[in-house]
Residue, then its C-alpha position, 0 to 999 in steps of 0.5 A: x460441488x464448487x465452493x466459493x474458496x475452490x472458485x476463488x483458489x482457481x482465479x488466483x491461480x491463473x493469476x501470473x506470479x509477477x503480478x503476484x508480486x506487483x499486488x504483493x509489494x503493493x499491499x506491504x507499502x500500504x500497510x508499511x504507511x499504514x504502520x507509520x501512521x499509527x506509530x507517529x499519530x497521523x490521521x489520514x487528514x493530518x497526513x495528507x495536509x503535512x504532504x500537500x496531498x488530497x484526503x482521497x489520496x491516502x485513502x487510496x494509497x492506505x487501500x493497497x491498490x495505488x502503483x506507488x512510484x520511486x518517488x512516492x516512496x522516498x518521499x514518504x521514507x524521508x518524510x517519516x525518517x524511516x524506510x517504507x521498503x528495504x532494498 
């Protein structure tokens, strides 16, 4: 009998390691964002009028499905004075 955790096991299993890592990597930068958020007070709204962006965007940066660029992320690190990611 298949469960919904053997199917879901077998999925990501097929799933190549690098994307993996690509979803990974996504996920710590939201949640890193996230955390910032948190730490200075901002809400998604009050982010997204300090960075000149959309509301949808940040909720959409804050779901762990956005390809952040280089560019994002240092804008971001600069704006919060800290590192999103440490290389």
């Amino acid at each position: 009998m298949k469960t919904i955790s053997t199917t879901f096991a077998q999925m990501t299993a097929a799933v190549p390691p690098e994307i993996r890592q690509e979803i990974d990597l996504e996920f710590a930068v939201s949640n890193r964002i996230e955390e910032l958020m948190k730490k200075y007070g901002f809400t998604k709204l009050q982010l997204a009028q300090k960075l000149g962006k959309r509301p949808s965007e940040i909720t959409k940066w804050l779901s762990g499905q956005h390809n952040f660029t280089l560019r994002t992320i240092a804008q971001l690190s600069a704006f919060f004075g800290e590192p999103l990611v440490w290389a």
